[in-house]
C-alpha positions in Angstrom: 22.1 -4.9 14.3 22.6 -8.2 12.1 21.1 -11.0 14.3 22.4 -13.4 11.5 26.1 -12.6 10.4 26.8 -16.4 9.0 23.7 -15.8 6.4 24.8 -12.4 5.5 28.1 -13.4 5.2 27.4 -16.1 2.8 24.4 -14.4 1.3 27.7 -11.6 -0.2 28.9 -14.3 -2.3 25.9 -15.1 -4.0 25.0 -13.5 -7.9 22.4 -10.6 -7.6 19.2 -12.8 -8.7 19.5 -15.2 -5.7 19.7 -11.9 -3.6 16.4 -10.3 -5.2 14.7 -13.3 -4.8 15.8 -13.7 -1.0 15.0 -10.1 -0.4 11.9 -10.1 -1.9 10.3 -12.9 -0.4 11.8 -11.5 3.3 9.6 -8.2 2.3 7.1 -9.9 1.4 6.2 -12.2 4.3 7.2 -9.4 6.6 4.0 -7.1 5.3 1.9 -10.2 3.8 2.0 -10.6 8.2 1.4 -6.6 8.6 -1.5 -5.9 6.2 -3.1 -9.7 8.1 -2.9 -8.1 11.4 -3.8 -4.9 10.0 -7.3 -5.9 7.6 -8.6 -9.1 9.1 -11.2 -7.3 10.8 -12.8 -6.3 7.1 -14.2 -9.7 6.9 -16.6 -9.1 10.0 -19.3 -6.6 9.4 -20.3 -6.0 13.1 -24.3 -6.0 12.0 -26.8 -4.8 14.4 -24.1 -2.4 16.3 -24.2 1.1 16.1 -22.5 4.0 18.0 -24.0 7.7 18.0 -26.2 6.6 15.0 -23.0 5.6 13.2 -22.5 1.6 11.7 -20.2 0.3 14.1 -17.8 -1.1 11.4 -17.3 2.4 10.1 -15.7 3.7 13.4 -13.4 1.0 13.7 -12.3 1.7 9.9 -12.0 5.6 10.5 -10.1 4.8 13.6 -7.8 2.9 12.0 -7.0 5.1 9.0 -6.9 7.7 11.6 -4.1 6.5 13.5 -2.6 4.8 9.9 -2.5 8.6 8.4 -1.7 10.0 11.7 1.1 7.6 11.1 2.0 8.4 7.5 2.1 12.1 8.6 5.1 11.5 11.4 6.7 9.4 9.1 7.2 12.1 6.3 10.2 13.5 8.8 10.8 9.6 10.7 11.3 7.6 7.7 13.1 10.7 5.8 16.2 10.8 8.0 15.9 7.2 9.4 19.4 5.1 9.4 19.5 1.0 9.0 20.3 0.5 12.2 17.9 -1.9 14.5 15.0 -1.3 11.9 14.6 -5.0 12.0 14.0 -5.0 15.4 11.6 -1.7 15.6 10.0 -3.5 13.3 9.1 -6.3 15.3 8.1 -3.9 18.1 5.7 -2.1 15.5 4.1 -5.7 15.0 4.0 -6.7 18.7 2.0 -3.0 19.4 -0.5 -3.3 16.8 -1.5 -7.2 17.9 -1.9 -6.1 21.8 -4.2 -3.8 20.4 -6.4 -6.1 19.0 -6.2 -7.9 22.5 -7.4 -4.6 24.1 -10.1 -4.4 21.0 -11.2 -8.3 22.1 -10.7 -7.6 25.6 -13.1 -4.0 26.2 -16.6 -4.2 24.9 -17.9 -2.0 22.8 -17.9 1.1 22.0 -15.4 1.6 24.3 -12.9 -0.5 22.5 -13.0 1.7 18.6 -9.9 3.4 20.2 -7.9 0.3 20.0 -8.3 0.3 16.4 -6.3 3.6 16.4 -3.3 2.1 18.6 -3.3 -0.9 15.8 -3.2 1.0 12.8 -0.7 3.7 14.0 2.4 1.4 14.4 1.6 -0.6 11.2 1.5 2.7 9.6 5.3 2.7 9.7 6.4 -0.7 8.3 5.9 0.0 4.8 8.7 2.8 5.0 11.0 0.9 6.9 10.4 -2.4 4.5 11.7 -0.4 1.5 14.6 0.9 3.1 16.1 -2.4 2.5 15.3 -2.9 -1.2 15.3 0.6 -2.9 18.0 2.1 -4.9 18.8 -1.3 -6.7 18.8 -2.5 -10.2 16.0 -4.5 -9.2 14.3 -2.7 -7.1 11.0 -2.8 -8.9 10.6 -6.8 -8.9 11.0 -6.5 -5.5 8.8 -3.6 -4.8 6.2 -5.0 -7.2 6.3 -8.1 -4.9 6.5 -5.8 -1.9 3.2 -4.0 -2.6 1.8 -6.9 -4.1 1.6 -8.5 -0.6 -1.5 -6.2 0.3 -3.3 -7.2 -2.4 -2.7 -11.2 -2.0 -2.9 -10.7 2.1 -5.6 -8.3 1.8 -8.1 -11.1 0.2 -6.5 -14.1 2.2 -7.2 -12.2 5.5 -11.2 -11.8 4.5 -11.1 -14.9 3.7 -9.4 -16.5 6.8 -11.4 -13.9 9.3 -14.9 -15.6 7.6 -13.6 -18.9 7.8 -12.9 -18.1 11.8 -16.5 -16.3 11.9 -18.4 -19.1 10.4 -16.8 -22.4 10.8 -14.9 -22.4 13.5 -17.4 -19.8 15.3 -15.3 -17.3 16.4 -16.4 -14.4 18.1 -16.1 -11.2 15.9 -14.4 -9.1 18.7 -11.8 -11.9 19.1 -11.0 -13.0 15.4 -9.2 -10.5 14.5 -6.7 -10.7 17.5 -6.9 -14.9 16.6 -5.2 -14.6 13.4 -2.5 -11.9 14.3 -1.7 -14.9 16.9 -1.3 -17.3 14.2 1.0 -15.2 11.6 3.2 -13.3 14.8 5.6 -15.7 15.5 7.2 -16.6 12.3 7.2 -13.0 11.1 9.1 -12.0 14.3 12.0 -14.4 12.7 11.3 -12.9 9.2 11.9 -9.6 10.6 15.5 -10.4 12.1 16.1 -11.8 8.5 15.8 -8.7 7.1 19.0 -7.3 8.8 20.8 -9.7 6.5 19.9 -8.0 2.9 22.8 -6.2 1.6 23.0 -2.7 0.9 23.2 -1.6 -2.9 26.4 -2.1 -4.4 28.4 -0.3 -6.5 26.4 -1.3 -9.9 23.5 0.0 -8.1 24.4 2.9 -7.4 25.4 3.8 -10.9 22.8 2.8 -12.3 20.1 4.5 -9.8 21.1 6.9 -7.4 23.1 6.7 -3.6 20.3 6.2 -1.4 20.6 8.0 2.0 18.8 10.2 4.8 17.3 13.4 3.7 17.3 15.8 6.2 15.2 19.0 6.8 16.8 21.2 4.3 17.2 18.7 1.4 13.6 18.2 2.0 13.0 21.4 1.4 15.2 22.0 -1.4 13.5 18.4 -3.1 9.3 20.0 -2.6 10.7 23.9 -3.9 12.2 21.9 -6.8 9.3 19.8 -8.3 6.3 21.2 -6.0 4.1 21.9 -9.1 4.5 18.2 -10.6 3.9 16.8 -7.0 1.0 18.4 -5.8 -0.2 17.2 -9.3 1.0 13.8 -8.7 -0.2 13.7 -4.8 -3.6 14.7 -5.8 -4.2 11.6 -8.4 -2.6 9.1 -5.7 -5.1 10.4 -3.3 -7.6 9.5 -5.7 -6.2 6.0 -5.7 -6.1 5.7 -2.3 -9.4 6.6 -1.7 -10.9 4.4 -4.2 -8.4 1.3 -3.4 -9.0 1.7 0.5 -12.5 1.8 0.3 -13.5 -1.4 -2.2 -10.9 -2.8 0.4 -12.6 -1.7 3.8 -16.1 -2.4 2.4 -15.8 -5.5 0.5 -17.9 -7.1 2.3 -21.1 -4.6 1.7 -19.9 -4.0 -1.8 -19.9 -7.6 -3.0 -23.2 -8.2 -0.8 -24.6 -5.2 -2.8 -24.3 -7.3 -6.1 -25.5 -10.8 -5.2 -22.3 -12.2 -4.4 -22.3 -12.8 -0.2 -22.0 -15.9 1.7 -18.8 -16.9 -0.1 -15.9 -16.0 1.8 -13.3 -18.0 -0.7 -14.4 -15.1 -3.3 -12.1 -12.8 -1.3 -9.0 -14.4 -1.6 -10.0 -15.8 -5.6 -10.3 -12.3 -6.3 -7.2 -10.9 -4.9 -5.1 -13.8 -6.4 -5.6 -13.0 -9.5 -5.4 -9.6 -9.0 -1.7 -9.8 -7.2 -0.7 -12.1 -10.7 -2.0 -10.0 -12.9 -0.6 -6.5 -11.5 2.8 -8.6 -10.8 3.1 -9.4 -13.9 2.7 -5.7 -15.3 5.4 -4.1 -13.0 7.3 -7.3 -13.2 8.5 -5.9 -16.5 10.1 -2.9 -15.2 13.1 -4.6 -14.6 13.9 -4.9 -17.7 14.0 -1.0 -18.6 17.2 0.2 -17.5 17.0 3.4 -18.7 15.4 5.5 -15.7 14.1 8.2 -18.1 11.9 6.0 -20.2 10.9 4.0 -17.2 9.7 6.9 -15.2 7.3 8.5 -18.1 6.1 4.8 -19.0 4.8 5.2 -15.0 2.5 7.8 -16.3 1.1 6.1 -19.2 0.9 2.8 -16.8 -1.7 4.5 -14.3 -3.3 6.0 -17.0 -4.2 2.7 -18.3 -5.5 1.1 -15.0 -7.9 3.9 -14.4 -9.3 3.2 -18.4 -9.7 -0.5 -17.5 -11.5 0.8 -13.7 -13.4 3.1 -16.1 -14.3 0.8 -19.0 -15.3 -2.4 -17.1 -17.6 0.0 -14.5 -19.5 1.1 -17.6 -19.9 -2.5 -19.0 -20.8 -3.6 -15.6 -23.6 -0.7 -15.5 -25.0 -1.7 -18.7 -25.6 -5.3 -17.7 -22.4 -6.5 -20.0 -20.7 -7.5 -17.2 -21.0 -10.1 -14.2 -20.2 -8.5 -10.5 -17.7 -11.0 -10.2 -15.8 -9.9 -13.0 -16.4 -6.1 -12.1 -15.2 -6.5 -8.6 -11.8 -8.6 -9.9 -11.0 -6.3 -12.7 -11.9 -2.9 -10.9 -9.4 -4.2 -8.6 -7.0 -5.2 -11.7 -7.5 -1.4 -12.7 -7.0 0.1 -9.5 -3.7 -1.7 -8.7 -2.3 -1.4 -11.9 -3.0 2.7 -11.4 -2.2 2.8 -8.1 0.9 0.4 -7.5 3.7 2.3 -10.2 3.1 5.4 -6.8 3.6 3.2 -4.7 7.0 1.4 -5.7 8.4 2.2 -9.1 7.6 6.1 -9.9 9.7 7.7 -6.7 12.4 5.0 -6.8 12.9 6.2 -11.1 11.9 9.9 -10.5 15.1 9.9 -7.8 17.4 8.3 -10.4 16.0 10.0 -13.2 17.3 13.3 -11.7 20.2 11.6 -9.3 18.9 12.4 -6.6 20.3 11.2 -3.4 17.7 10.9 -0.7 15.4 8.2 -0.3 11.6 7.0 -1.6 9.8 6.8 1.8 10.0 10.7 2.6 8.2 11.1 -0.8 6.2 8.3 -0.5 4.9 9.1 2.9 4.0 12.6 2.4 1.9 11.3 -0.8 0.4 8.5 1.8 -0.2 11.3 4.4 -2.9 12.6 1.9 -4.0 9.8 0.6 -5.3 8.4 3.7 -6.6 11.6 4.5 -8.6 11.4 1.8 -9.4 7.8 2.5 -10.5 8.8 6.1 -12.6 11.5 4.9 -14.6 9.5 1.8 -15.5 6.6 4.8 -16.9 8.8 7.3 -18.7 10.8 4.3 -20.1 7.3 3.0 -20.3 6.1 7.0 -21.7 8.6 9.0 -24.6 9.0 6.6 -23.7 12.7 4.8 -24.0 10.8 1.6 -26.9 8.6 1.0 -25.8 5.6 -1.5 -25.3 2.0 -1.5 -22.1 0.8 -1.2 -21.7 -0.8 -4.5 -23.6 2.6 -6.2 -21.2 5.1 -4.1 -18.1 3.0 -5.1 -19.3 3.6 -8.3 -19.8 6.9 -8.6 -16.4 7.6 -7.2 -15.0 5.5 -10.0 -16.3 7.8 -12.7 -14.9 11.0 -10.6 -11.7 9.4 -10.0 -11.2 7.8 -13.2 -11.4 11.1 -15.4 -10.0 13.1 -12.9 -6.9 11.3 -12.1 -6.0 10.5 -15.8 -6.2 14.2 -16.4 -3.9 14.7 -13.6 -1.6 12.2 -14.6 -0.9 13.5 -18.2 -0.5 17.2 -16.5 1.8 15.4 -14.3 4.0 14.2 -17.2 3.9 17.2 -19.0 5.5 18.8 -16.1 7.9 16.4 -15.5 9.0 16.1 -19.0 9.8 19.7 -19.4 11.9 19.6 -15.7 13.7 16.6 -17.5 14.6 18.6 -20.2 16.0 21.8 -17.9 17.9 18.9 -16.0 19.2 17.6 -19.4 20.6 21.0 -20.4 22.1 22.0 -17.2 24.2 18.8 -17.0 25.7 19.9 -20.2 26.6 23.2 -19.1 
C-alpha cells in the first residue's frame, strides 16, 4: 500500500543519489526510533532489585533477547518469503506492540512485569528484516545499509543518554522512563514508516549489477544452506561471536564504564557512540565505490578481520595501563562495529550478487541473527545469574581475547572456502 502516491510519483523522476539519500534517511529514522524504544531501558540499572537471587536488570535483558531471538528465529521463514505489500504499515503495528509493552512494564510492579520485556523485544525483532527489504539489491545498497545499521550505534548511545537525563534531571521513575521516551519518538516514526512505501524498487541498472531480489521459498532455502553450508556455519559462528560481544558492552554499559572510573556522566554514552557511528560510516561508506561484487565480498573478510585486531590491540594497551577507559570503551566499540557491521549489511547483499543469486539478505541474515542472539542470551545469563564470577569490565574482557582470536580465525577459513566456491562458480559459467 503507497499512502503517498504524489511523493512516489515525483520521487521516479529524480537521479539515483537523491533517491539513496531519501531512502536512507527514511531507514534510518525508522530504526534510530526502534532500537530508542527497544535500548532505553540500558541506561537504568534497577540497583537494589533482585529476583530469585538474580540482578534484576539481567532478567529484563534476557527477556528481551529472549523474545528478540525468539523473533529472529520465526523470521528466518517470515522475512524469507515476505512480499512489499503493507510492510510499511506492519511495521508501524510492530512499533505500536513493543511501546504498549513498556506501558504494561510501567504499569505491573515488579517481578511480575520482566515478561513485558519479552512482548517488547519480540515485535522489534522483526523491523530490521522488513527495513532492508526496501533498500537491498541496489547499486547503493551499502551507503544505505551502512547508514541503516549505523542507527543502532548512534541511537544506542543517544537512548542511554536521554533515559539518564529522564532518571536524573527530570526524576523520572525507572519503571516509567523507558515507556516516556518511546512516547516522545512514536509519533513521527509512525509517518516515517508510511514514507517508506514510497522508495522505489531496484531498477533495471540494479539489477544487473547485483542480483533480482525476491522471496525465497522453502526449497530455494534449502537448495541456498546445501550449497554453501560449510562457509556459513563458518561464517554464523564468528557473527555470533560479534553479537555476543557487541550486545553485551551494549546491555551493560552502564556497569562496564562504572567498572573503570567513568560513571555519573550520562553525556559519555551518546559521545562515544557518535564517534563510533562516523567512524564505522565512514569505513563501509566506501563500499560504494567497488562495483565489482567479487572484490567487494572478499574485502568483507579482511574488513572484520581488521576490527577484531583493533578490539584486540587496544584491550591489551588498555590492560597494560597505555590506555585511558575512555578511549578503550570508544574504540573497542570502533572495533567491534567495524567487525561486526560488513554481516550485518554488506557481506549477504555481495555474497547474493557475487553468485547471482536471486533470493533476498534477510533469510540469511536472520538465521545468522537467530544464533547470534542465542549466543547473546546465553553469555548474559552466564555473566547474570552468577555461573561466572567476574566484573563486568574484567568478563567483557576476557571475552574479547576469546572472541578476537577465534573469530579472525574463522573469518580467514571463511574466505578460504568461499574463494574456492567462487572459483567452481567461475568455471561452471564457462561451461
Amino acid at each position: 500500500m503507497n499512502f503517498f502516491p504524489a511523493i512516489s510519483l515525483r520521487l521516479s523522476r529524480q537521479p539515483q543519489w537523491i533517491i539513496t539519500i531519501y531512502s536512507a534517511f527514511i531507514c534510518f529514522s525508522v530504526y534510530s526510533a526502534a532500537f530508542i524504544i527497544r535500548k532505553a531501558f540500558i541506561a537504568a540499572k534497577y540497583d537494589h532489585m533482585q529476583f530469585a537471587g538474580v540482578d534484576y536488570k539481567v532478567w529484563l535483558v534476557c527477556a528481551q533477547v529472549l523474545g528478540y531471538m525468539m523473533s529472529k528465529f520465526f523470521g528466518i521463514k517470515f522475512i524469507a518469503e515476505n512480499q512489499r505489500n503493507n510492510q510499511a504499515l506492519l511495521i508501524n503495528k510492530l512499533l505500536l506492540i513493543s511501546w504498549i509493552a513498556l506501558l504494561g512494564f510501567a504499569l505491573v510492579p515488579a517481578p511480575y512485569n520482566i515478561v513485558f520485556f519479552f512482548l517488547n523485544g519480540f515485535p522489534l525483532g522483526m523491523i530490521w528484516g522488513l527495513l532492508f527489504s526496501y533498500i537491498e539489491g541496489r547499486r547503493t545498497t551499502e551507503l544505505m545499509g551502512a547508514l541503516l545499521t549505523s542507527s543502532f550505534i548512534f541511537s544506542s548511545g543517544f537512548a542511554k543518554s536521554a533515559g539518564e537525563w529522564l532518571l536524573k534531571v527530570q526524576h523520572i521513575n525507572e519503571q516509567w522512563m523507558p515507556f516516556v521516551i518511546g512516547a516522545v519518538f512514536l509519533s513521527p516514526t509512525l509517518l516515517f514508516t508510511r514514507l517508506l512505501s514510497t522508495i522505489p524498487p531496484p531498477d533495471l541498472e540494479d539489477n544487473s549489477l547485483r542480483s533480482e531480489r525476491k522471496p525465497m521459498q522453502t526449497k530455494e532455502r534449502k537448495a541456498f544452506l546445501a550449497r554453501f553450508l560449510g562457509g556459513l556455519v563458518m561464517v554464523i559462528i564468528a557473527y555470533t561471536m560479534l553479537t555476543i560481544l557487541r550486545d553485551f558492552r551494549d546491555n551493560f554499559a552502564p556497569e562496564i564504564l562504572s567498572d573503570i572510573g567513568l560513571n555519573g556522566s550520562g553525556i559519555i554514552f551518546a559521545q562515544t557512540e557518535i564517534g563510533t557511528t562516523l567512524l564505522v560510516l565512514a569505513v563501509m561508506g566506501t563500499f560504494i565505490i567497488i562495483r565489482d561484487n567479487r572484490k567487494a565480498f572478499i574485502l568483507c573478510h579482511w574488513i572484520s578481520v581488521g576490527g577484531l585486531v583493533i578490539t584486540l590491540g587496544v584491550t591489551y594497551l588498555f590492560s597494560k595501563g597505555e590506555l585511558t577507559g575512555y578511549w578503550w570503551y570508544l574504540l573497542t566499540g570502533v572495533g567491534l562495529y567495524i567487525g561486526y557491521i560488513p554481516f550485518n549489511c554488506i557481506y549477504f547483499e555481495r555474497m547474493l550478487a557475487t553468485y547471482q543469486i536471486s533470493g533476498n539478505v534477510g533469510f540469511i541474515m536472520y538465521l545468522a541473527d537467530s544464533f547470534g542472539y542465542l549466543g547473546s542470551m546465553t553469555v548474559s545469563m552466564l555473566k547474570g545469574f552468577g555461573t561466572l564470577h567476574l566484573t563486568w569490565s574484567g568478563f567483557f574482557m576476557s571475552c574479547i581475547y576469546f572472541v578476537g582470536f577465534s573469530g579472525i580465525l574463522l573469518i580467514i577459513l571463511s574466505l578460504f572456502y568461499f574463494k574456492h566456491k567462487l572459483s567452481t562458480h567461475i568455471a561452471t559459467n564457462k561451461t
